[in-house]
C-alpha positions in Angstrom: -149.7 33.3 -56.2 -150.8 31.7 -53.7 -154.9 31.3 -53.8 -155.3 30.0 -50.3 -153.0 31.4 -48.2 -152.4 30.7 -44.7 -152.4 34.1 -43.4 -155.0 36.6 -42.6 -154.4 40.3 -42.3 -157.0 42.5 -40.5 -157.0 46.2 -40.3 -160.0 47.0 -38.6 -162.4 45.8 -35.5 -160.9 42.9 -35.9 -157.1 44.1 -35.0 -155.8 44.8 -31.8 -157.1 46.6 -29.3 -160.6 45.7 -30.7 -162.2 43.2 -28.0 -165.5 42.3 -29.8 -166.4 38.5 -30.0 -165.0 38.0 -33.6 -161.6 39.9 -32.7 -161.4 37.5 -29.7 -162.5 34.0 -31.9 -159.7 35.2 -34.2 -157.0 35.8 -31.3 -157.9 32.4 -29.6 -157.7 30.6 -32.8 -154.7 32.0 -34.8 -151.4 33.2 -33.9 -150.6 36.7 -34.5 -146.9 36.8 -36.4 -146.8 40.9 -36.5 -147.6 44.2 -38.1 -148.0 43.9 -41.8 -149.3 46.0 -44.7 -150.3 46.3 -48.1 -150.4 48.7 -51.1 -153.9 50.7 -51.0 -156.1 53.1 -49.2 -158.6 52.8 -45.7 -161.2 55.0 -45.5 -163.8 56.1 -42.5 -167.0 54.2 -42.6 -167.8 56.2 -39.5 -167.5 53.1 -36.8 -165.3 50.9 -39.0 -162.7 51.0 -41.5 -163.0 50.2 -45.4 -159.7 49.5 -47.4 -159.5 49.0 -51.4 -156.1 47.3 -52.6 -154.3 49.4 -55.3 -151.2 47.3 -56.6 -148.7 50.2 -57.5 -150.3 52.5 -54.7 -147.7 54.7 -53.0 -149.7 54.4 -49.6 -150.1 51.7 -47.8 -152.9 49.8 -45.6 -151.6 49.0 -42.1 -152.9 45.9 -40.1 -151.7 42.7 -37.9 -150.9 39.3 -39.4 -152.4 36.5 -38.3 -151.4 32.8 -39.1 -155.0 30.7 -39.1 -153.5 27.7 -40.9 -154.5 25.7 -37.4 -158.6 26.4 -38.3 -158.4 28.0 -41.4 -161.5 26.8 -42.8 -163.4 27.4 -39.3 -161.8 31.2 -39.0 -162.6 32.1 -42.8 -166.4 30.9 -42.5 -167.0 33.0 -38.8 -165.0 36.1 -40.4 -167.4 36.0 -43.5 -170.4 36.2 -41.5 -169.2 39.0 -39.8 -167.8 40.6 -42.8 -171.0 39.8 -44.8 -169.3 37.7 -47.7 -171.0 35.0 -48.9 -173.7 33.5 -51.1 -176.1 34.3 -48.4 -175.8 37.8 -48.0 -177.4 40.4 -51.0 -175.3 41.3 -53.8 -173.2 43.7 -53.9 -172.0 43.0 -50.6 -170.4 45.8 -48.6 -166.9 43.6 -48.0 -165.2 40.8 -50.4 -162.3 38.0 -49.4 -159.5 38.6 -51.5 -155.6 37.0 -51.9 -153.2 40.4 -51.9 -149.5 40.8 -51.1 -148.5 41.8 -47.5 -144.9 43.3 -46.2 -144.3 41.5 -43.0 -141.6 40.0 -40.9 -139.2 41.0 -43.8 -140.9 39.3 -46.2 -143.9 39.2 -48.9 -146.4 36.8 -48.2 -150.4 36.5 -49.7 -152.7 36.8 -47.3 -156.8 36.9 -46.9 -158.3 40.0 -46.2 -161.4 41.6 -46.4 -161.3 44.1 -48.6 -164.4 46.9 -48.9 -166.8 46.7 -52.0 -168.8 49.5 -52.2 -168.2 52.6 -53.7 -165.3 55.1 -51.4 -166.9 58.7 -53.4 -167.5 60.3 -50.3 -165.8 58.5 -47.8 -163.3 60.3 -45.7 -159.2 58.9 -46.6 -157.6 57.7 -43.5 -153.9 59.2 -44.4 -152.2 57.3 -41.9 -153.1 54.0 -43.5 -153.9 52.7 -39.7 -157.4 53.0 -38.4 -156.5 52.4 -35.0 -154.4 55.0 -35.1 -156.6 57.1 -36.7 -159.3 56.5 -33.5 -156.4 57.4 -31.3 -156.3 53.6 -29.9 -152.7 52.9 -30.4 -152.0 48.9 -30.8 -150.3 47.5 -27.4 -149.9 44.5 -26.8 -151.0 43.2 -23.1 -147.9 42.2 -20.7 
């Protein structure tokens, strides 16, 4: 396994069609190579998505693939503020950087992701496994 992959997989505010100032650091810093998922479960947070990683889950977590082996280092430390990992933030914190395995392109590859850390008791399941879809803001790609 591969602890420090090159890929990063988002399936959240930070996907396409998001447009906030961390989805657009990480557009104008990696290269997007595709749709990708992994096994587990996303659930409503109410204005962002949470997803937990389940390795023999039936369902799966849908997202975009992005390659950030340009900046890595640089991408990982901006993402983690905004995803509140880190030393500096209190423990528990709400999201943790993890290595899981992500279909894409054909193929298998370990990828970052930021995975939620709380508990998901009452949290509403999104069945679709795609948030965006979810929020009825289908992923398109400008022209």
């Amino acid at each position: 396994m591969t602890h420090n992959p090159d890929f990063l997989i988002v399936y959240g505010t930070l996907r396409p069609p998001f447009d906030n100032t961390f989805s657009q650091y990480l557009r104008q810093r990696g290269r997007c190579v595709g749709d990708g998922s992994f096994a587990g479960q996303v659930f409503d947070m109410g204005s962002y998505p949470g997803a937990i990683y389940q390795e023999n889950c039936p369902t799966r977590v849908c997202g975009t693939v992005f390659d950030i082996s340009n900046q890595k280092a640089a991408i990982l430390t901006y993402l983690d503020y905004y995803e509140g990992v880190g030393d500096q933030f209190e423990k528990p914190t709400e999201y943790i950087r993890s290595v899981v395995p992500v279909h894409f392109n054909d193929i298998v590859e370990n990828c970052w992701v930021y995975l939620y850390n709380l508990p998901i008791d009452d949290k509403p399941l999104i069945e679709s496994g795609d948030y965006a879809q979810h929020i009825s803001v289908p992923f398109k790609w400008s022209a």
